[in-house]
DRENDO-1510 file (C-alpha; in Angstrom, 1 decimal, always signed):
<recs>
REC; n; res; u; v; w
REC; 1; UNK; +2.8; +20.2; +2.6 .
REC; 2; UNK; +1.6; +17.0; +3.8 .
REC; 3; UNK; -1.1; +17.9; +6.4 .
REC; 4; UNK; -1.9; +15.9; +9.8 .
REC; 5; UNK; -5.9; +15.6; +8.6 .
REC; 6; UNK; -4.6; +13.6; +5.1 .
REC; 7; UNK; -2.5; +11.2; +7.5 .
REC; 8; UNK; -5.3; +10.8; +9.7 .
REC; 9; UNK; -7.6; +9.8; +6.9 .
REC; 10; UNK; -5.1; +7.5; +5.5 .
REC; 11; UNK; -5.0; +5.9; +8.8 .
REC; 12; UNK; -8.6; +5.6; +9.5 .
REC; 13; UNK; -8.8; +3.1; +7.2 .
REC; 14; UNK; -7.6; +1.0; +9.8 .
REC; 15; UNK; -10.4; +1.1; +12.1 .
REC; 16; UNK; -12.6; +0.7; +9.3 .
REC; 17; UNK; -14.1; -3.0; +9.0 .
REC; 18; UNK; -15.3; -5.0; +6.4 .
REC; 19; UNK; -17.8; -7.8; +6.4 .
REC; 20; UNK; -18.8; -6.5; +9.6 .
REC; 21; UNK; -22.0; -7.7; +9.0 .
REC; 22; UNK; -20.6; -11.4; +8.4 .
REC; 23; UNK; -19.1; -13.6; +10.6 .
REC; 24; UNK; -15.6; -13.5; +10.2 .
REC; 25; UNK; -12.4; -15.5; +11.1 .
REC; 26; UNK; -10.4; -12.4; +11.8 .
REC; 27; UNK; -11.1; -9.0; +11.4 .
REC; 28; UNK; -10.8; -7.3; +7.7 .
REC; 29; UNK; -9.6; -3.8; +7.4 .
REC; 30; UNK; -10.4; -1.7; +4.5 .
REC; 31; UNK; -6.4; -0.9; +4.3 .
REC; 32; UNK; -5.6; -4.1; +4.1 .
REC; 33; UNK; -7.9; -4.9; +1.7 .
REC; 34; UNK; -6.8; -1.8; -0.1 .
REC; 35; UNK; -3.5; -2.7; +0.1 .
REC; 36; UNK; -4.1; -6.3; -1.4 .
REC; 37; UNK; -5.7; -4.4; -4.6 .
REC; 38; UNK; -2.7; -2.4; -5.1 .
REC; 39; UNK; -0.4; -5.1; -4.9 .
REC; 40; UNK; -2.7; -7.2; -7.3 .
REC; 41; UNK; -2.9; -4.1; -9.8 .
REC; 42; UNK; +1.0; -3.9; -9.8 .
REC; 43; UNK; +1.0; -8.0; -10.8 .
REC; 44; UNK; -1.7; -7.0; -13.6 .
REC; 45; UNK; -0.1; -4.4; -15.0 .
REC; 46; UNK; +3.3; -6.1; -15.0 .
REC; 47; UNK; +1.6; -8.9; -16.5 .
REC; 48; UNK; +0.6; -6.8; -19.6 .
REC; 49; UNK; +3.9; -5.1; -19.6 .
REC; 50; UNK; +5.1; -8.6; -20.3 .
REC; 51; UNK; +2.5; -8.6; -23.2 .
REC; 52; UNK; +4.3; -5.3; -24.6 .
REC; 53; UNK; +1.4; -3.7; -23.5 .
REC; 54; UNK; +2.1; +0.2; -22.5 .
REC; 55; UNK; +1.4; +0.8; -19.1 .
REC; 56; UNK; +0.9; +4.4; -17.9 .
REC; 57; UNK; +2.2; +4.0; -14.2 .
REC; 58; UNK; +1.7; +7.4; -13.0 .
REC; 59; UNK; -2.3; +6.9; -13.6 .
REC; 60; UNK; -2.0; +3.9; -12.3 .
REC; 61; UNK; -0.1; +4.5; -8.9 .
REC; 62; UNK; -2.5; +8.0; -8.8 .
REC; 63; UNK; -5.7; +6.0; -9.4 .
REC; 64; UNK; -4.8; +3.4; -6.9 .
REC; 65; UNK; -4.4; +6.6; -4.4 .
REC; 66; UNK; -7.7; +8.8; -5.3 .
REC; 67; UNK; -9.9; +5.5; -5.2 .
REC; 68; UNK; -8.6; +4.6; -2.3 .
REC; 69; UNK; -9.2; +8.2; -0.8 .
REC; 70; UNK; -12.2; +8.2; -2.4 .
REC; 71; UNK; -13.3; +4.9; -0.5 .
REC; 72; UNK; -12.7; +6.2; +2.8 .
REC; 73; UNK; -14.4; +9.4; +2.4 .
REC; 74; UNK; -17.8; +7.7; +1.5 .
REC; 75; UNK; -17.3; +4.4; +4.0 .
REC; 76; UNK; -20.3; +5.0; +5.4 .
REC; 77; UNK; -22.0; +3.7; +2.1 .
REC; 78; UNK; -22.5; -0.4; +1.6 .
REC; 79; UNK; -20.3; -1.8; -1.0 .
REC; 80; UNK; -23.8; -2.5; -3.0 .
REC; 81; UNK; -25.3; +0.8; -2.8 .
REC; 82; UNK; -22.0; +2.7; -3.6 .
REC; 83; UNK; -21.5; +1.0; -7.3 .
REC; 84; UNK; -25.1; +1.5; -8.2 .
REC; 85; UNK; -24.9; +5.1; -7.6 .
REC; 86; UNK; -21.5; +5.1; -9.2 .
REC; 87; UNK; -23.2; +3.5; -12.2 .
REC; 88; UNK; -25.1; +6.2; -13.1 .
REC; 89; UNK; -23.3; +9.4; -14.5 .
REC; 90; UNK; -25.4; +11.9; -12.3 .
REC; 91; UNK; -25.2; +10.0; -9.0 .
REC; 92; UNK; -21.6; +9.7; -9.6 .
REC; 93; UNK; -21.1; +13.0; -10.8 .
REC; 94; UNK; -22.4; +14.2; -7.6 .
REC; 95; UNK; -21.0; +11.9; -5.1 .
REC; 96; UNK; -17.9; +13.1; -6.8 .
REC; 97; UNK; -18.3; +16.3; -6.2 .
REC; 98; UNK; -18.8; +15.9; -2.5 .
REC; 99; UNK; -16.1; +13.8; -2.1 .
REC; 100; UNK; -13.9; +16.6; -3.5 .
REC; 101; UNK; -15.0; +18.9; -1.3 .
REC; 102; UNK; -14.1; +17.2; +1.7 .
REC; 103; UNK; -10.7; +16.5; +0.1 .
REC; 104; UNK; -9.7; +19.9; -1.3 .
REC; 105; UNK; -8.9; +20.7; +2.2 .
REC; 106; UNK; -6.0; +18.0; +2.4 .
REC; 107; UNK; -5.2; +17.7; -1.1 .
REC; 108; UNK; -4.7; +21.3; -2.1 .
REC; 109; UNK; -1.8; +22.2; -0.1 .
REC; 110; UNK; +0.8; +19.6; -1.7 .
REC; 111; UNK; +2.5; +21.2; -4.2 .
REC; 112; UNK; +2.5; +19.9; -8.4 .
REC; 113; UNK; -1.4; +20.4; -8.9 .
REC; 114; UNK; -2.5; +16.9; -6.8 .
REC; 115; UNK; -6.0; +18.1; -6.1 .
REC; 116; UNK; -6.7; +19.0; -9.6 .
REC; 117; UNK; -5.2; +15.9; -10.8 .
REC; 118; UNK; -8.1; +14.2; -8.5 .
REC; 119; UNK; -10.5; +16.3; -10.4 .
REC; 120; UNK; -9.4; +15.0; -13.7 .
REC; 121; UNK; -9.3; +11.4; -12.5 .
REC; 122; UNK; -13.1; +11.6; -10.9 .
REC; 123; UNK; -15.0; +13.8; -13.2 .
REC; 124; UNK; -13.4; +13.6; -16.6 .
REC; 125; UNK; -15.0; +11.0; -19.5 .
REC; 126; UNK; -12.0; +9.0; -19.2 .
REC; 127; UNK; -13.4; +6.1; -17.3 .
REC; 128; UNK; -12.5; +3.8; -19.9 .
REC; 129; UNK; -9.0; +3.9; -19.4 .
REC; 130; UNK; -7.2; +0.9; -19.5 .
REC; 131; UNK; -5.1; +1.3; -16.0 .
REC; 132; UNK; -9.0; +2.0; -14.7 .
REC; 133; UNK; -9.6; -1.1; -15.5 .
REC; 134; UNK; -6.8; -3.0; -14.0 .
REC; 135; UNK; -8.1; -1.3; -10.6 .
REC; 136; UNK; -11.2; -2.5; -11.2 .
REC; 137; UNK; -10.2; -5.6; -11.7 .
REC; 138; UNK; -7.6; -6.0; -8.8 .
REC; 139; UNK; -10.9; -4.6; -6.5 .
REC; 140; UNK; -12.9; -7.0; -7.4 .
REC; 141; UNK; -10.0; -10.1; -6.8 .
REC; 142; UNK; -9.1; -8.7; -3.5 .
REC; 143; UNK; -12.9; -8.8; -2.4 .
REC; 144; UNK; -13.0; -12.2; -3.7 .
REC; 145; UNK; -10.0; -13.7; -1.5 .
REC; 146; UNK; -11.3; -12.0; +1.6 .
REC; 147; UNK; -14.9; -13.7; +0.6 .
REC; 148; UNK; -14.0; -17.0; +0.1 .
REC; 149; UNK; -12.7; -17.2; +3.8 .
REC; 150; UNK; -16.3; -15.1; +4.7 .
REC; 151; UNK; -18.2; -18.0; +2.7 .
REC; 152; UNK; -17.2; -20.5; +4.9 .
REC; 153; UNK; -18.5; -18.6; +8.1 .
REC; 154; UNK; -21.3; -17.3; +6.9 .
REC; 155; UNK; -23.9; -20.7; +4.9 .
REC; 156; UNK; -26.5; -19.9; +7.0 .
REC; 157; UNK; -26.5; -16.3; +6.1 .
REC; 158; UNK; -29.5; -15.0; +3.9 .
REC; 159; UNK; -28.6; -14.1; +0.2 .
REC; 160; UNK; -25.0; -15.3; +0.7 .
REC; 161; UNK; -25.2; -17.4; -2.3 .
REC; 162; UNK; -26.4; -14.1; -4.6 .
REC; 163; UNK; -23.1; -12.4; -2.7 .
REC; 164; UNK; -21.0; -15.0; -3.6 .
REC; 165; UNK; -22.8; -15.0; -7.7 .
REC; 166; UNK; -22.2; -11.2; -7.8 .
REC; 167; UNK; -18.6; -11.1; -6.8 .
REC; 168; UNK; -17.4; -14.0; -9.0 .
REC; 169; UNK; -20.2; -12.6; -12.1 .
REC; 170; UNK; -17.5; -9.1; -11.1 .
REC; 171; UNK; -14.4; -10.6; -11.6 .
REC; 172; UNK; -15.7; -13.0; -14.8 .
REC; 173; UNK; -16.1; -9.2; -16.7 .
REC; 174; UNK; -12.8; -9.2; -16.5 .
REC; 175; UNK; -11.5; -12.4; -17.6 .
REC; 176; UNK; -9.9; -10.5; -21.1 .
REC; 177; UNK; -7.5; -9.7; -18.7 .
REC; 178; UNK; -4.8; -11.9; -19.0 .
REC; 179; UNK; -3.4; -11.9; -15.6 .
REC; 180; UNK; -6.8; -11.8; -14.3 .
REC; 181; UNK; -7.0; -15.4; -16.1 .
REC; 182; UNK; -3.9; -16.7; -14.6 .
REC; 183; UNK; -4.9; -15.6; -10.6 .
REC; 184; UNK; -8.3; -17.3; -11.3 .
REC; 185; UNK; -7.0; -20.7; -12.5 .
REC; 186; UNK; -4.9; -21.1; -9.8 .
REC; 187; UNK; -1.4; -20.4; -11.6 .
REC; 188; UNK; +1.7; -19.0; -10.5 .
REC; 189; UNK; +0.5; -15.7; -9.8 .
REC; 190; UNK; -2.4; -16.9; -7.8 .
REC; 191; UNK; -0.2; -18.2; -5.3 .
REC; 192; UNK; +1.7; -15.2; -5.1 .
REC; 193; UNK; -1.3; -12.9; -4.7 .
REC; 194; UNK; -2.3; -15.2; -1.5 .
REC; 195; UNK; +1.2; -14.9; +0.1 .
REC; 196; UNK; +1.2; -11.5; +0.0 .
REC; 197; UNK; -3.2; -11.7; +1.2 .
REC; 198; UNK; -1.5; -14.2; +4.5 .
REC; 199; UNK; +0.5; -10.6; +5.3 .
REC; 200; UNK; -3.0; -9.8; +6.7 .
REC; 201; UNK; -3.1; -11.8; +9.4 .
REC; 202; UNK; +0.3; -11.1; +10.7 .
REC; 203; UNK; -0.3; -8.1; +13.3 .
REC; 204; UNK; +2.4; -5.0; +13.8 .
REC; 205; UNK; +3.5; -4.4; +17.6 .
REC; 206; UNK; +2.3; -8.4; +18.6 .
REC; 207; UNK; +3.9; -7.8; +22.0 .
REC; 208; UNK; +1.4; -5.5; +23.2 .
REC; 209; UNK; -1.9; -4.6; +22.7 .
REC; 210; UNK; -2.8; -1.6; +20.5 .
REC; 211; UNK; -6.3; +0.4; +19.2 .
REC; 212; UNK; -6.5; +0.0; +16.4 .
REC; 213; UNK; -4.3; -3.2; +15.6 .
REC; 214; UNK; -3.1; -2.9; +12.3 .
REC; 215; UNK; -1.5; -5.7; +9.9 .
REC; 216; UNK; +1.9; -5.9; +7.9 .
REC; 217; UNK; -0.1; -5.7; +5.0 .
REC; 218; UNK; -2.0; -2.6; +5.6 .
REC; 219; UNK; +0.9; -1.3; +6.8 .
REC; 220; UNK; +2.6; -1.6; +3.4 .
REC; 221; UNK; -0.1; +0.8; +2.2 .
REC; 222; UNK; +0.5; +3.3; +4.6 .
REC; 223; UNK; +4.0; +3.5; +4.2 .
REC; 224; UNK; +3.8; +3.6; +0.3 .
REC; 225; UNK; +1.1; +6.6; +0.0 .
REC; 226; UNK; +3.4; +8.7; +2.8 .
REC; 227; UNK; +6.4; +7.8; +0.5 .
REC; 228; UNK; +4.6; +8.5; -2.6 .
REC; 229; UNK; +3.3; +12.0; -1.3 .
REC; 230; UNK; +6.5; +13.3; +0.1 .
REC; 231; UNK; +8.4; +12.1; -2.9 .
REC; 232; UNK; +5.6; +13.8; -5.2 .
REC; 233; UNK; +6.1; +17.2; -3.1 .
REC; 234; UNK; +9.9; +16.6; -4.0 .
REC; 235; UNK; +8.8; +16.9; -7.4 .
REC; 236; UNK; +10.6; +13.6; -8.6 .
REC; 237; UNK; +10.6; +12.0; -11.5 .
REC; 238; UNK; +8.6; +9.5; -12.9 .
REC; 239; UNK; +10.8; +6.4; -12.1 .
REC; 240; UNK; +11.4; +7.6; -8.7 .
REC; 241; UNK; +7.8; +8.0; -8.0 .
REC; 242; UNK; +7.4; +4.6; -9.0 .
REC; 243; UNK; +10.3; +3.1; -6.7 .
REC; 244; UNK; +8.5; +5.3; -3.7 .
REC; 245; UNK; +5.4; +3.9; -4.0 .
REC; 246; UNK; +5.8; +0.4; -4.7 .
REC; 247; UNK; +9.7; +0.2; -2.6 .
REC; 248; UNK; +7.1; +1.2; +0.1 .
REC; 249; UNK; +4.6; -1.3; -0.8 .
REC; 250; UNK; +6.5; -4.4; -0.8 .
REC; 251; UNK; +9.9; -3.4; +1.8 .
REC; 252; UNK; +8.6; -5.4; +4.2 .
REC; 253; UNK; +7.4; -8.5; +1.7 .
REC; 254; UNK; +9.9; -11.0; +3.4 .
REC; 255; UNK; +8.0; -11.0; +6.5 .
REC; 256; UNK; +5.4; -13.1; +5.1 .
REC; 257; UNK; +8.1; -15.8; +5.4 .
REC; 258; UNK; +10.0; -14.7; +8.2 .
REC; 259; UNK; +6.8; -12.9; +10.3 .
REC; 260; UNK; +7.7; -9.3; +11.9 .
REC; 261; UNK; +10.4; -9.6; +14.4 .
REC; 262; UNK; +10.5; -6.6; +16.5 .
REC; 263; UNK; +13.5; -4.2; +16.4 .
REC; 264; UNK; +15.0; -4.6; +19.5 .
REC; 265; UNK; +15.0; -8.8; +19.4 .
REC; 266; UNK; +16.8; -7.9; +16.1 .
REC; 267; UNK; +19.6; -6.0; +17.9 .
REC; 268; UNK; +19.8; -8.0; +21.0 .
REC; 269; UNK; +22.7; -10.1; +19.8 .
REC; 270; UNK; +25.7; -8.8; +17.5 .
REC; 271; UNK; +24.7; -9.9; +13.9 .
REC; 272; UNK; +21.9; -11.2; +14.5 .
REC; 273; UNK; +20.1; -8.5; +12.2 .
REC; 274; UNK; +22.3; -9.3; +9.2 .
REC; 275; UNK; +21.7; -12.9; +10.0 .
REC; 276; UNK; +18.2; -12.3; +9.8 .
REC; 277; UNK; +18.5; -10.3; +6.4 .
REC; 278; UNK; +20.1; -13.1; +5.0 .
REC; 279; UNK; +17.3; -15.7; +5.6 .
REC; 280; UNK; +14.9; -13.1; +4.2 .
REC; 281; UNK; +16.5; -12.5; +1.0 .
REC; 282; UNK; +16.8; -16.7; +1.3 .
REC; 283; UNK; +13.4; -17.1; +1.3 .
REC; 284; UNK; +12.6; -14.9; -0.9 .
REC; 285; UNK; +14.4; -16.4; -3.5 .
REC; 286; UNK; +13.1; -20.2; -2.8 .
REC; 287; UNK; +9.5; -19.3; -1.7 .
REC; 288; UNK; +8.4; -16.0; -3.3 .
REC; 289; UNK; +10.6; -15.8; -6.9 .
REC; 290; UNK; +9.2; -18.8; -8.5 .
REC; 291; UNK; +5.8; -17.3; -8.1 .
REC; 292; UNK; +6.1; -14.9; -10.3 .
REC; 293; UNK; +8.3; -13.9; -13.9 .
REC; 294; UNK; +11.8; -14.6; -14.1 .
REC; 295; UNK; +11.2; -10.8; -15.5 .
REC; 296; UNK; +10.1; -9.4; -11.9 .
REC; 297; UNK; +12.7; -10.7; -10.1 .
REC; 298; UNK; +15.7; -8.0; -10.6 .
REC; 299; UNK; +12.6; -5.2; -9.5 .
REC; 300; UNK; +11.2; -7.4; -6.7 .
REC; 301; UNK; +14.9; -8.1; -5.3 .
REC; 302; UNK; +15.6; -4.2; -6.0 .
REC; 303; UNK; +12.6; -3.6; -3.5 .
REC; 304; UNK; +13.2; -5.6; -0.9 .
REC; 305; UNK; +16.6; -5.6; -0.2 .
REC; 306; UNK; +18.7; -2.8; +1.4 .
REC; 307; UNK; +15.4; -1.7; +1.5 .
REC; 308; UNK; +16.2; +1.2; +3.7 .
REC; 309; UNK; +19.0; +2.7; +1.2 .
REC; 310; UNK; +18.8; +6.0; -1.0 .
REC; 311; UNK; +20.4; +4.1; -4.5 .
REC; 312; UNK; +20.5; +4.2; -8.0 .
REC; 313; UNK; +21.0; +2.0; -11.1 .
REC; 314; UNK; +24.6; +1.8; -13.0 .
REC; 315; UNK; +25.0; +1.4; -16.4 .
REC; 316; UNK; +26.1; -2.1; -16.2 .
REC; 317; UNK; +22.0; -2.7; -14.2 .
REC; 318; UNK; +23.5; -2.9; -10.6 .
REC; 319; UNK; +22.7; -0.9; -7.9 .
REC; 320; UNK; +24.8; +1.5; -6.2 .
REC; 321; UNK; +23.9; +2.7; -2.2 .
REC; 322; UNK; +24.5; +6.3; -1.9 .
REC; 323; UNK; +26.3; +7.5; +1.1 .
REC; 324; UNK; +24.2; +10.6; +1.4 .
REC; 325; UNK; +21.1; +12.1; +0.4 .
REC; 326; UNK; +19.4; +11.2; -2.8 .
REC; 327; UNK; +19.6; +14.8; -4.9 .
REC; 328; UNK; +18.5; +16.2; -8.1 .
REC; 329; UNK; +21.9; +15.0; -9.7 .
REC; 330; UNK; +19.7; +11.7; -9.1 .
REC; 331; UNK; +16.6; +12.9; -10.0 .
REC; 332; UNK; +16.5; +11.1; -13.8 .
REC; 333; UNK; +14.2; +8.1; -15.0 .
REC; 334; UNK; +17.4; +6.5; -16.7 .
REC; 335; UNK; +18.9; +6.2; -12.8 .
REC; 336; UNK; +16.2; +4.5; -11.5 .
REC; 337; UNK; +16.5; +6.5; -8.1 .
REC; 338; UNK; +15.1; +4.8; -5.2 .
REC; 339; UNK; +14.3; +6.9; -1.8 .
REC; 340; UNK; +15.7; +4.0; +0.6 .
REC; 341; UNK; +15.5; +6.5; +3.4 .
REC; 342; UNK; +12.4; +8.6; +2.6 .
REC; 343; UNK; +10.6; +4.9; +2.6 .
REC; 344; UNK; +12.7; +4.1; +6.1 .
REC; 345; UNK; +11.5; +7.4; +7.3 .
REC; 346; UNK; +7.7; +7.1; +6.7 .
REC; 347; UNK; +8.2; +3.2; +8.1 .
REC; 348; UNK; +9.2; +4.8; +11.6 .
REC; 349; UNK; +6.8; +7.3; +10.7 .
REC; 350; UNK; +3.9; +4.9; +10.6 .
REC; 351; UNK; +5.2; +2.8; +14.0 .
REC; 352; UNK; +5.2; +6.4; +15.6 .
REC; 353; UNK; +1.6; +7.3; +15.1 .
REC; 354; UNK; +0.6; +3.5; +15.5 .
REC; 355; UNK; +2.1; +4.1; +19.2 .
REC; 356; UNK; +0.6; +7.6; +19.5 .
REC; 357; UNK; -3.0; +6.9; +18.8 .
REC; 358; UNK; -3.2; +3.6; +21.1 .
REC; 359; UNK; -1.4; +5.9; +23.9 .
REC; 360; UNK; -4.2; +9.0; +22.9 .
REC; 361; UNK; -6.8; +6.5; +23.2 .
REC; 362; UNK; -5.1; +5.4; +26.8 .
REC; 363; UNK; -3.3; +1.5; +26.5 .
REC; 364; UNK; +0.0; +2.8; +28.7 .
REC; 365; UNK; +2.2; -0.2; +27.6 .
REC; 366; UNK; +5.8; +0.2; +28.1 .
REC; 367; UNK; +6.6; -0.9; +24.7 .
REC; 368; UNK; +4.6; +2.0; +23.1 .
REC; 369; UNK; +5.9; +5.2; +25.1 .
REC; 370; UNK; +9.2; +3.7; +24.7 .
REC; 371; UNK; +8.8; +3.1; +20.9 .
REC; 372; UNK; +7.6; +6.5; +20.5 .
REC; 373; UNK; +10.3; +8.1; +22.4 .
REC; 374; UNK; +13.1; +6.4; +20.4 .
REC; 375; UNK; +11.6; +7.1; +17.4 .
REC; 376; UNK; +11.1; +11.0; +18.0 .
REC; 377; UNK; +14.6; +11.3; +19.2 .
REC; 378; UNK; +16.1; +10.1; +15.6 .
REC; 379; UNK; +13.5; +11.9; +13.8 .
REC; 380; UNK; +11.9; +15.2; +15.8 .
REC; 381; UNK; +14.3; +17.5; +13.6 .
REC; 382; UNK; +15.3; +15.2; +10.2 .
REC; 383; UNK; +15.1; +16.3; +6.7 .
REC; 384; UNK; +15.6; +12.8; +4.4 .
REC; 385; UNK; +16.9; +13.7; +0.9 .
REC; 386; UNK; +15.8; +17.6; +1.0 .
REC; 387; UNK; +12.2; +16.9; +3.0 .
REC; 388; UNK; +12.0; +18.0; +6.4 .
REC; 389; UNK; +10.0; +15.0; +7.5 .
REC; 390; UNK; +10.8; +15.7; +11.3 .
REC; 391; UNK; +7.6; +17.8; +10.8 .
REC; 392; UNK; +5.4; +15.3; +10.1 .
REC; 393; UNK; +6.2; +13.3; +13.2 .
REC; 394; UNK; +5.8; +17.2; +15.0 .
REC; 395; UNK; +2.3; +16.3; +14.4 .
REC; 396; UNK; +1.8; +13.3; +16.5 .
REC; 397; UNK; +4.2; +14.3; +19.4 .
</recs>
């Protein structure tokens, strides 16, 4: 089962900074940063889908996990430093290896095989993999949006031009890439990949302060792995791995129109949440849709709205909202399942441990033991579609 020590590495990345030795217009997490990438290799490999180009999504949503894993394991270890020694097969090879050793411990008890999956991904010859290379790729463009604010702090800074060579000589390798093209010159897809990057600046919990303080953006991350993982331990199928990880990734994309408006603001007046659903879903359509293929736009919509919803896909392409828990009756690629309320669960999830460790580390706001009070009460003893997820929140009580 999902342990507390693999949430609490996936979380670290949130106190992990980047550019910390530039200045810097606002701070840069590595899971926001991560969480950019992720988004940008789903827009890449749409993009070759769109190409007829076969895209393995399992690698890819499993790669976009282990590197990122993989990432904070070795953080301690400059961006520079880290790809030389991952350019060379020994180096790598053993960096590898101690990286698996720390991970064993957290990956191993998850049911399906996950740790040896890892294995396969880090220290097989199969680095030339195609869905590898849309990671690469999306790494390299994420750096390059957070740079290109850092540039413009940071003239007087020694070497910044070779920085700024290196990074753009990284993302010309992969100008083959069509998609990679098109976010380069400045086309559609560019402007959707910086309104999604804006989510970064737009904290969680604004009303009160909070260690660490985490974005909307890196909270899409965190929500998608934890959905991801407990669907994986589930033992779902393909498609409904899929919806998981990227229904967690992008549920909360609307707010970078809308910003995050706290729940109980929300509820404070009779329909004012359903009011507020509707100008989301609004603004998605006028400021997020024509940024992207007319072919997105049923997945995209499927994500975002009744995001919260355990449904599944008619015959006629519709969806249908379950009344109950999603079940193996549901459990078939050709249904499209999507875990509404495993992704609402790990959502609360995420605001739960977000209050706990800023209460642990001793801010005493109101806001926080009140938000983790409410949260436990619906959750302490849930199981969501067949997982007992009250257990995870057991660990941050």
């Amino acid at each position: 089962m999902i342990s507390r020590s693999l949430i609490e590495l996936i979380f670290s990345s949130s106190s992990i900074e980047r550019w910390n030795d530039h200045p810097r217009p606002v701070q840069f997490t590595e899971m926001a940063k991560q969480a950019h990438k992720f988004i940008i290799a789903y827009v890449i490999g749409r993009d070759e889908e769109d190409r007829g180009v076969n895209v393995d999504w399992q690698s890819l949503i499993e790669g976009s996990i282990f590197e990122f894993l993989h990432r904070v394991v070795v953080t301690d270890i400059k961006p520079p430093i880290f790809h030389r020694l991952m350019a060379d097969k020994t180096q790598r090879d053993q960096l590898n290896r101690w990286v698996m050793k720390k991970l064993t411990p957290l990956l191993a008890p998850i049911p399906g095989n996950l740790i040896d999956r890892w294995e396969h991904y880090f220290l097989s010859d199969n680095r030339e993999r195609q869905e590898r290379k849309y990671l690469q790729a999306a790494h390299y463009l994420a750096t390059k949006w957070e740079f290109d604010f850092i540039c413009l702090w940071s003239t007087p800074i020694y070497r910044i031009e070779s920085t700024k060579d290196e990074i753009y000589r990284q993302v010309m390798e992969h100008m083959d890439i069509q998609a990679v093209r098109k976010i380069v010159q400045d086309e559609g897809l560019a402007g959707f990949i910086s309104l999604v990057g804006q989510l970064r600046f737009q904290k969680r919990w604004a009303q009160t302060p909070r260690i660490p303080q985490t974005s909307v953006l890196g909270h899409l991350l965190f929500v998608a792995i934890l959905s991801w993982l407990v669907v994986y331990e589930l033992g779902g199928c393909d498609r409904r791995l899929y919806n998981a990880f990227y229904g967690g990734l992008f549920h909360d994309l609307p707010e970078v129109l809308t910003r995050d408006i706290v729940s109980p603001v929300k509820r404070s007046v009779e329909g004012l949440e359903q009011m507020i659903k509707d100008l989301e879903m609004e603004a998605i359509s006028q400021e997020v849709l024509p940024l992207i293929p007319t072919s997105w736009h049923d997945e995209i919509l499927s994500f975002v709205k009744d995001e919260f919803e355990n449904r599944i896909k008619r015959e006629d392409g519709t969806r249908l909202i379950l009344p109950g828990d999603l079940t193996e009756d549901h459990d078939k690629d050709h249904l499209d399942p999507i875990d509404g309320k495993v992704i609402e669960g790990c959502d609360k999830l995420t605001a739960f441990i977000e209050a706990s460790e800023s209460i642990r580390i001793g801010i005493k706001s109101g806001e926080l033991f009140d938000g983790k009070r409410n949260i436990y009460e619906k959750y302490y003893n849930k199981t969501l579609n067949g997982y007992p997820i009250g257990i995870l929140f057991d660990y941050f009580r």
